[in-house]
C-alpha positions as CSV (number, residue, x, y, z in Angstrom):
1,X,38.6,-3.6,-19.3
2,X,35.4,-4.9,-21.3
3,X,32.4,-1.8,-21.1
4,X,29.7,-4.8,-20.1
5,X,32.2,-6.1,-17.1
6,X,32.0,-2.4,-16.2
7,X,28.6,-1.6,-16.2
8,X,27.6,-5.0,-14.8
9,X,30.0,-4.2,-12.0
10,X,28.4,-0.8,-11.2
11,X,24.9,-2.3,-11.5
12,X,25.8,-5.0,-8.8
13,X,27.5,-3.2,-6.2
14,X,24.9,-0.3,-6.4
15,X,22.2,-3.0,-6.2
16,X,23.7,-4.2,-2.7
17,X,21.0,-1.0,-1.4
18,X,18.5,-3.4,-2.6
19,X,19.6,-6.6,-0.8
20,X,19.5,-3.9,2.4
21,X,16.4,-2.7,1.2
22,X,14.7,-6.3,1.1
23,X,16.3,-8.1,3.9
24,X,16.0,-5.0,6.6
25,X,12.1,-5.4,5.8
26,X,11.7,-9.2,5.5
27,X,13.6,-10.1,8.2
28,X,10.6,-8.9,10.9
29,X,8.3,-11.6,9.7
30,X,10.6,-14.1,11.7
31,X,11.8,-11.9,14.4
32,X,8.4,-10.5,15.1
33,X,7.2,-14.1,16.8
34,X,10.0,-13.6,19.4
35,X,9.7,-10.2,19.7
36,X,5.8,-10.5,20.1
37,X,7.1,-12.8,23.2
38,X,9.8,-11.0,24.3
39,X,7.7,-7.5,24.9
40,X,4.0,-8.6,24.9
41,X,2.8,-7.1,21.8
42,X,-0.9,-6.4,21.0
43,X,-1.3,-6.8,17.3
44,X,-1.3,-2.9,17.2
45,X,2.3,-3.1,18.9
46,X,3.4,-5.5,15.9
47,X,2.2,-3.6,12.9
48,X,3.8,-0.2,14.7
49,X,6.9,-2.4,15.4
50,X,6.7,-4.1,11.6
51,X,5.4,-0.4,10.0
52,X,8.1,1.6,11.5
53,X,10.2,1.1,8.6
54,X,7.5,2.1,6.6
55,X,6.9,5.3,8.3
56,X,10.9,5.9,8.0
57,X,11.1,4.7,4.1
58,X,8.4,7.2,3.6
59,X,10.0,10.3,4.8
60,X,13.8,8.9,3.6
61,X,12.5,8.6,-0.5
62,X,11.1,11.9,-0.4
63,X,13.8,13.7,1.4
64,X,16.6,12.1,-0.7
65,X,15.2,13.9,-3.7
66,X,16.9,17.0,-2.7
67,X,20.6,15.5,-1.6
68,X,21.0,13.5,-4.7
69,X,20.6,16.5,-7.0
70,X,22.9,18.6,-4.7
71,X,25.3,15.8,-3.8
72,X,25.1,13.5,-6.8
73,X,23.5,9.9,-7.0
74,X,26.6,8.2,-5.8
75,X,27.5,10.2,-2.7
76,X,23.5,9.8,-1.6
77,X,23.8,6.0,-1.7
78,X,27.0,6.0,0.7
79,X,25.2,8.2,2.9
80,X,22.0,5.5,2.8
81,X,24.4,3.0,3.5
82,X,25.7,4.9,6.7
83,X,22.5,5.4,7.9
84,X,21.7,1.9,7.2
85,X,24.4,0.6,9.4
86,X,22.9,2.9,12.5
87,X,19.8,1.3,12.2
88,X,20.9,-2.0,12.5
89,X,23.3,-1.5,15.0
90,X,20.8,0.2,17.5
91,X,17.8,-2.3,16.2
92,X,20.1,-5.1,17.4
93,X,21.2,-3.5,20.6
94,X,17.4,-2.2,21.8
95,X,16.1,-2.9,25.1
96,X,12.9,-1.3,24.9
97,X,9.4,-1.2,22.3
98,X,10.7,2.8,21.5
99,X,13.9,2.5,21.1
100,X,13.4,-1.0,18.2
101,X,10.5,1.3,16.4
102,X,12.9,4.3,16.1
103,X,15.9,1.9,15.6
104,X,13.4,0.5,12.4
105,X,12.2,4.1,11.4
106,X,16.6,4.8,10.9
107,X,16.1,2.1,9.2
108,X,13.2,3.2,7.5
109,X,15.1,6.6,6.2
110,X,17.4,4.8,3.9
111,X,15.3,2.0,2.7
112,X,13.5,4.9,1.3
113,X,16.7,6.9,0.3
114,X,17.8,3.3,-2.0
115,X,14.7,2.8,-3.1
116,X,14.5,6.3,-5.0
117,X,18.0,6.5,-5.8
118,X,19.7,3.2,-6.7
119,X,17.3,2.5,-9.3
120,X,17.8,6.1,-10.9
121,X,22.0,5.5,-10.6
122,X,21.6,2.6,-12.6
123,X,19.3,4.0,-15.2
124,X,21.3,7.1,-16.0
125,X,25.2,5.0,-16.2
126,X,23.7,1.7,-18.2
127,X,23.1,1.8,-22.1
128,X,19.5,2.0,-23.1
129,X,19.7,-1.9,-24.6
130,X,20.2,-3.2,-20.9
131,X,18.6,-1.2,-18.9
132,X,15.6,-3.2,-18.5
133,X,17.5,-6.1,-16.8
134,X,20.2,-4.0,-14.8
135,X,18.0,-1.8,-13.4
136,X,15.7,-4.7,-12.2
137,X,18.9,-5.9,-10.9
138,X,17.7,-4.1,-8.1
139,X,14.5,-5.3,-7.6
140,X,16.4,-9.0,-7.7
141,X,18.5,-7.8,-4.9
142,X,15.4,-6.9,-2.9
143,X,14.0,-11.0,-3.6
144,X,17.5,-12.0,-2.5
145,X,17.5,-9.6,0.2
146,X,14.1,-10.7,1.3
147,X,14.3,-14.7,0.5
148,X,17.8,-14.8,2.3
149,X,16.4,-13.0,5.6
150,X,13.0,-15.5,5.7
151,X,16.4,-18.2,5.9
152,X,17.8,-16.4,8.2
153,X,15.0,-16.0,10.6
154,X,14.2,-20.1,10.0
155,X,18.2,-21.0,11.3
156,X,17.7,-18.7,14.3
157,X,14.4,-19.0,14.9
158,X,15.5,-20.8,18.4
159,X,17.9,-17.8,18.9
160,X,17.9,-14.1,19.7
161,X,16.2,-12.1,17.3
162,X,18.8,-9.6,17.7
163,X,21.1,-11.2,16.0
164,X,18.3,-11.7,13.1
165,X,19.1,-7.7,12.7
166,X,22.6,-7.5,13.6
167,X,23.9,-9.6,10.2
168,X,22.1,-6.6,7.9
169,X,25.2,-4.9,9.1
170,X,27.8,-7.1,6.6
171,X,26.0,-5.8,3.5
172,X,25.6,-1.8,4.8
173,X,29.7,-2.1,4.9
174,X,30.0,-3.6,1.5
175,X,28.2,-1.3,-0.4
176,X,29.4,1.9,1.5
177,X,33.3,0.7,0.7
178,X,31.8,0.0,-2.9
179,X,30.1,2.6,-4.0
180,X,33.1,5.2,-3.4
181,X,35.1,3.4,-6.3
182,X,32.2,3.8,-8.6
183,X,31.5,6.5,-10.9
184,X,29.3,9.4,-10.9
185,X,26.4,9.8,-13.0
186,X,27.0,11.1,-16.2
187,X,23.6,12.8,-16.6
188,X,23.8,14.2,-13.1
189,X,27.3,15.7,-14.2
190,X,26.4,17.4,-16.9
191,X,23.7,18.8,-15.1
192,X,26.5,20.5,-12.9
193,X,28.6,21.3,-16.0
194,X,30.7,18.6,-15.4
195,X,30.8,18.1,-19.5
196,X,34.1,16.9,-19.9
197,X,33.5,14.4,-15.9
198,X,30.9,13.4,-18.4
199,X,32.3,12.4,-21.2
200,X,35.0,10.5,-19.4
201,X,32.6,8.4,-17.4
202,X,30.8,7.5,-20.7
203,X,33.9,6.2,-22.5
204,X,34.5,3.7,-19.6
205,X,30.9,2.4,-20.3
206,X,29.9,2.6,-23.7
207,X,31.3,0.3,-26.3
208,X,33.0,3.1,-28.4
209,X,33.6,7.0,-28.0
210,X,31.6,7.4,-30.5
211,X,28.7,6.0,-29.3
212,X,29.7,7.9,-26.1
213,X,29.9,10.8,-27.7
214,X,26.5,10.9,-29.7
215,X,25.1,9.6,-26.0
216,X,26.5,12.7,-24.3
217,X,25.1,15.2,-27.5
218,X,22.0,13.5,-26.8
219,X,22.0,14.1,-23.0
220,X,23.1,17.9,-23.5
221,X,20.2,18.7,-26.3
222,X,17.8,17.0,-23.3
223,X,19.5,19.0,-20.4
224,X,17.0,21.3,-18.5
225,X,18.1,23.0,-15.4
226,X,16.8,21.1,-12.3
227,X,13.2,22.1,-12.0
228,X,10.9,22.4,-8.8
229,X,8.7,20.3,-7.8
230,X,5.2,22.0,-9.4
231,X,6.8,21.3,-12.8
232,X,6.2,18.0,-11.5
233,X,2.0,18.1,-11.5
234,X,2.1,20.4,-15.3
235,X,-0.4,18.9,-17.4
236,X,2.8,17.5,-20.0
237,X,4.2,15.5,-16.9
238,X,0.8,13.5,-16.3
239,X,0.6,10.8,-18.4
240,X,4.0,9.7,-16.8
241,X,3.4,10.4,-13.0
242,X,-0.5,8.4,-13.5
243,X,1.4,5.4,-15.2
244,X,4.6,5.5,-12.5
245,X,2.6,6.2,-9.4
246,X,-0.3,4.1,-10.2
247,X,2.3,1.0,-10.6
248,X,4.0,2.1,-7.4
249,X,0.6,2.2,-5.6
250,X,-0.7,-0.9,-7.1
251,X,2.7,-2.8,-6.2
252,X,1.1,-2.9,-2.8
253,X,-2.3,-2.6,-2.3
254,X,-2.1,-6.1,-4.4
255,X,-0.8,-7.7,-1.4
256,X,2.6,-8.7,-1.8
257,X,4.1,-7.2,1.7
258,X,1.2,-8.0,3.4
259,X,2.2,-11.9,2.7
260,X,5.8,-11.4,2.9
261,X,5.5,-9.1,6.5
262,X,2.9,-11.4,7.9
263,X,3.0,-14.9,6.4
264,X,4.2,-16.5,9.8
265,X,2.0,-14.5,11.6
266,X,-1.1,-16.0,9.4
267,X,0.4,-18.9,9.5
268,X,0.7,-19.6,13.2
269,X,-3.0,-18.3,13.6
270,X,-4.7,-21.1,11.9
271,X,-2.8,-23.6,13.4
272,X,0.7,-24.3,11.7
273,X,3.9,-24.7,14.7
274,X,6.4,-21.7,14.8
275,X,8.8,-23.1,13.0
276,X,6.8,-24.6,10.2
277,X,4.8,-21.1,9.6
278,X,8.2,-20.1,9.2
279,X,9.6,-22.3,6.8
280,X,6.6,-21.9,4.4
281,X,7.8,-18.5,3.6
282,X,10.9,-19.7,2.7
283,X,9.8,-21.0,-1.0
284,X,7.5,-17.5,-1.3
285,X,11.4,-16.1,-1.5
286,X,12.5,-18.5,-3.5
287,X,10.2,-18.1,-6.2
288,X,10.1,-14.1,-5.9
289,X,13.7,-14.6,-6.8
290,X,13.4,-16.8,-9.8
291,X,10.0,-14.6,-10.6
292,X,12.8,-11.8,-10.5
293,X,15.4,-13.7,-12.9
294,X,12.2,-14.3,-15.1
295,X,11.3,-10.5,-15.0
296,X,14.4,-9.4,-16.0
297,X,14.7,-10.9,-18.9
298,X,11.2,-10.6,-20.0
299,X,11.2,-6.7,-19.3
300,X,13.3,-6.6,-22.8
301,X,12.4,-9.6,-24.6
302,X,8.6,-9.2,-24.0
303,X,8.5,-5.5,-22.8
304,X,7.3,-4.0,-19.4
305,X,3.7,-3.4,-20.7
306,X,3.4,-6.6,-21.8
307,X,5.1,-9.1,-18.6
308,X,2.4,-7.0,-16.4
309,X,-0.7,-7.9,-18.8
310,X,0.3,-11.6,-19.1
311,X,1.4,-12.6,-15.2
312,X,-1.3,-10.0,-13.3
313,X,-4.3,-12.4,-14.1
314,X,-2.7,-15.6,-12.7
315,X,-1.9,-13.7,-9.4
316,X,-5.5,-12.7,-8.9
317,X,-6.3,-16.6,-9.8
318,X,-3.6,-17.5,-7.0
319,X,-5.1,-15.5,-4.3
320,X,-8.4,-16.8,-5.3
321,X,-7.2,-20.3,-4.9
322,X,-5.7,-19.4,-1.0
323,X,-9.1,-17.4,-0.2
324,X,-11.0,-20.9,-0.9
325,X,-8.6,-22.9,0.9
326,X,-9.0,-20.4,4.1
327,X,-12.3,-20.8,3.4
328,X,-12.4,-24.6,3.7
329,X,-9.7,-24.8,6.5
330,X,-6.0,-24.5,5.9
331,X,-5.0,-27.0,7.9
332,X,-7.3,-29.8,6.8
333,X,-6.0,-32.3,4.4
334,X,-4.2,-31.6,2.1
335,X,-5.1,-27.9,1.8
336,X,-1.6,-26.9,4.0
337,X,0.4,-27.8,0.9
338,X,-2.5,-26.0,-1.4
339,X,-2.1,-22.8,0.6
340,X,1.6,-22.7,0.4
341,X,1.5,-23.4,-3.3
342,X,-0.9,-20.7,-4.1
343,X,0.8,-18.3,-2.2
344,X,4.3,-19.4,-4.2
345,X,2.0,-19.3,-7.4
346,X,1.3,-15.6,-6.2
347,X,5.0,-14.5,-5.6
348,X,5.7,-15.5,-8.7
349,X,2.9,-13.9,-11.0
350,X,3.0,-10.5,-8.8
351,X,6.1,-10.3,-8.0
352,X,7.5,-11.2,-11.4
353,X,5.7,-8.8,-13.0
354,X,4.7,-5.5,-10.7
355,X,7.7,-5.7,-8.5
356,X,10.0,-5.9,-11.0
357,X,8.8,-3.3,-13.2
358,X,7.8,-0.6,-10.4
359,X,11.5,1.2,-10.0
360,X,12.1,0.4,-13.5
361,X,9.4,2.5,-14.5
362,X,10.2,5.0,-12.3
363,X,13.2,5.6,-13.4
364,X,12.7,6.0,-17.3
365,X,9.4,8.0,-17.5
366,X,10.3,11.4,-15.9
367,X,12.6,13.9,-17.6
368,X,16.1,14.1,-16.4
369,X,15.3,17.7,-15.0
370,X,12.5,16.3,-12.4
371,X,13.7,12.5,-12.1
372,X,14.8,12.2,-9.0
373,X,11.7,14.1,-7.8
374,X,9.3,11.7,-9.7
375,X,11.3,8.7,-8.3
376,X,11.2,10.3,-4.9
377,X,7.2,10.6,-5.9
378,X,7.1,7.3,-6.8
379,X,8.8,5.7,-4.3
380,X,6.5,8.3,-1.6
381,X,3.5,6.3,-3.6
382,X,5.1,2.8,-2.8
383,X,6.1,3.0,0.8
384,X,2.6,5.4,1.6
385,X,1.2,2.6,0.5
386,X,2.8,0.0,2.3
387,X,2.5,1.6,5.6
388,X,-1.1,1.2,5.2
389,X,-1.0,-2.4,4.5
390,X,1.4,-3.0,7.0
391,X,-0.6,-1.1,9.6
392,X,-3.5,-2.7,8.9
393,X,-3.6,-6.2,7.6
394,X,-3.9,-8.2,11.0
395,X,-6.5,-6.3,11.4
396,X,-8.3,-6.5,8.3
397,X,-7.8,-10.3,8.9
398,X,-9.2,-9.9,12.1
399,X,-12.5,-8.0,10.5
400,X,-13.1,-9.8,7.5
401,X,-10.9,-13.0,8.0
402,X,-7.7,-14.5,6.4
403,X,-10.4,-15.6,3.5
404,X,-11.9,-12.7,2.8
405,X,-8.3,-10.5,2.7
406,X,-7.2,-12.8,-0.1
407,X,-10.7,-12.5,-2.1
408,X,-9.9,-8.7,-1.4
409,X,-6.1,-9.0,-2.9
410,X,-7.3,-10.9,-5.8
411,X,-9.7,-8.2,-6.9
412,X,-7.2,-5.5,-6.6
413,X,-5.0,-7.7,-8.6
414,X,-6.8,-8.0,-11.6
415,X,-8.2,-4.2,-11.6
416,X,-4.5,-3.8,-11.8
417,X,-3.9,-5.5,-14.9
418,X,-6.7,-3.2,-16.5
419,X,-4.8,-0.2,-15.0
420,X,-1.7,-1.2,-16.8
421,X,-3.6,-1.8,-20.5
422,X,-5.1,1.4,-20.1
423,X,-2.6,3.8,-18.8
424,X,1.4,2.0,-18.9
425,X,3.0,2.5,-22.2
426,X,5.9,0.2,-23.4
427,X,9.0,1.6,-22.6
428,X,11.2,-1.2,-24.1
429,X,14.5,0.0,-26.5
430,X,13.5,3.3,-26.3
431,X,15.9,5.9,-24.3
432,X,15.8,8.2,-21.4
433,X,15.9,11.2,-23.9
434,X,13.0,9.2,-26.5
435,X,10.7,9.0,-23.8
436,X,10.9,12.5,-22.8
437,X,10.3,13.5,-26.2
438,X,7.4,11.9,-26.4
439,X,6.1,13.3,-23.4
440,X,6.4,17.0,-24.6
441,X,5.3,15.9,-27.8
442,X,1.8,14.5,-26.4
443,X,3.1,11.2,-27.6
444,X,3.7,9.1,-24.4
445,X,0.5,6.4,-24.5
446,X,1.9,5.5,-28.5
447,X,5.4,4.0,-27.2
């Protein structure tokens, strides 16, 4: 069997954690109108009810750290899977406000386990030449995950919004039965002593053994034992955790999952019908997902440095377009049409560049020694982050106004592209065991 069909095989089915990972979140900006109805919810009640997954994701990235060095990379994405399946099956069955918010914070546990491992799995099995586009496989499977639950909720938004939750079930099952045919990690055995497990893995996806072989002399000359997490915060280490963490952070405080969380929500406040503030976020999905497509080709062809630098102006300029139709009224005229198009112009520049290069990052800066803990610190950076926009934004729209949020958003946005050309090296073509190199050689900011 062809190497490419193979790898391209393990990249999909290990993405599946992503389409979990973006339609378990997405799916509560539809269902929260009828659960808002259903219980009574202050707009606390529907950020703790739209946050608890937050909260969860926080706690499941930075406690899958451990597991997936003691278990391996594969066995901690079937156990995210399982976990994912008892979230949705007591999120669909709840009766009461508790029960939902712990049923999300289950949830929660392994959105935050995928999002720190799947995109490390990936990374350490795939060649160095496709990395960039598998790994952002994942973060395409998040879009598709997110774009196909804002469909979802639209079909049934005259129906329960239990059964909104219930379908994320069919994909928990597929990538549980999937992932136990797939390989180990080949850096992750070696870091057991598993040489020759290894060597056998890397045959099946490299295009020769002796590319293999050169891969796997390579991997042992890079091999560390697993180090703690202070080795983490050592002065050699920085330059990686400022550019992966700042990234993370900056993927949301630009705004991205306060528009895809609340859209609706903002929607139906100035005015659009229920189903109407629905369907406009339907073509914010469909454009994070052809942003993705974009993104995953650009992160090789252009480089991740460069996609971030040339996208992140136009999404402040988006924002700044919505803030001046809120401004005006987004209802009047033709400014419904203009709002919706800005916030699709948005998804695309954001999205196609900081939210596909965020776990790709991640997963090639840190050492093999500490890189589940810097993904598990990165993705800790990502969802800390988004628990405070979720948490918050209805009430920073409350405070300042739906206007003044956006002019807020489009600030960030553009002090993030000045982040990136100061601190985010290129990565592109280089591999795992090159970038650490650089790193101990006080070369990092020259790639």
């Amino acid at each position: 069997m062809n190497d490419s069909f193979i790898v391209g095989i393990i990249a999909v089915v290990a993405a599946t954690g992503g389409l979990l990972f973006g339609y378990d979140t997405g799916i509560i900006s539809a269902a929260l109108l009828q659960i808002t109805r259903d219980f009574s919810l202050s707009v606390m009640g529907q950020q703790i009810v739209t946050s608890a997954i937050i909260a969860g994701a926080l706690i499941g990235c930075l406690g899958s750290a451990p597991v997936s060095d003691h278990f391996g990379r594969r066995r901690t994405i079937m156990i995210a899977a399982a976990i994912f399946l008892v979230g949705t099956i007591g999120a669909t069955l709840s009766g009461t406000v508790p029960l939902l918010t712990l049923s999300r914070f289950i949830l929660g546990l392994a959105v935050g386990a995928s999002s720190q491992i799947v995109p490390v799995y990936i990374a350490e099995i795939v060649p160095a030449n496709r990395r960039g586009q598998l790994v952002v496989l994942f973060q395409m499977a998040v879009v598709f995950g997110i774009t196909v639950s804002f469909i979802t909720g639209y079909l049934l938004r005259d129906h329960s919004w239990r059964l909104m939750f219930g379908l994320g079930a069919i994909p928990a099952i597929l990538l549980l039965l999937g992932m136990a045919f797939l390989p180990n990690s080949p850096r992750w055995m070696t870091m057991q002593g598993d040489v020759p497990g290894a060597r056998k893995v890397l045959r099946l996806v490299r295009s020769s053994d002796r590319v293999a072989e050169r891969e796997l002399d390579s991997i042992i000359s890079a091999l560390g034992n697993q180090a703690g997490w202070p080795e983490i915060f050592k002065s050699w280490l920085r330059p990686a955790v400022v550019a992966a963490v700042g990234v993370a952070l900056l993927t949301q405080i630009t705004g991205i999952n306060a528009v895809l969380y609340y859209a609706p929500t903002i929607f139906a406040s100035v005015g659009f019908g229920q189903g109407s503030a629905i369907l406009a976020s339907i073509p914010i999905g469909v454009a994070m997902i052809l942003a993705t497509v974009f993104g995953s080709w650009a992160v090789d062809a252009w480089g991740r440095r460069a996609l971030m630098l040339r996208l992140l102006p136009f999404s402040a300029l988006s924002l700044a377009v919505l803030a001046v139709v809120f401004m005006l009224g987004a209802t009047q005229g033709a400014n419904p049409w203009i709002a919706v198009g800005s916030l699709v112009a948005y998804a695309i520049f954001n999205a196609g560049s900081l939210s596909v290069t965020i776990w790709l990052i991640g997963a090639e800066v840190f050492p093999l020694s500490v890189r589940s803990k810097g993904m598990s610190l990165v993705a800790g950076s990502h969802w800390a982050a988004d628990l405070l926009v979720s948490l918050f934004t209805l009430s920073l729209i409350g405070a300042i106004g739906a206007a003044g949020t956006f002019w807020l958003f489009a600030g960030v946005n553009l002090a993030a592209a000045g982040f990136v050309y100061k601190f985010v090296p290129e990565t592109k073509g280089r591999s795992l065991e090159e970038i650490e190199t650089s790193l101990r050689e006080h070369r990092f900011s020259e790639g």
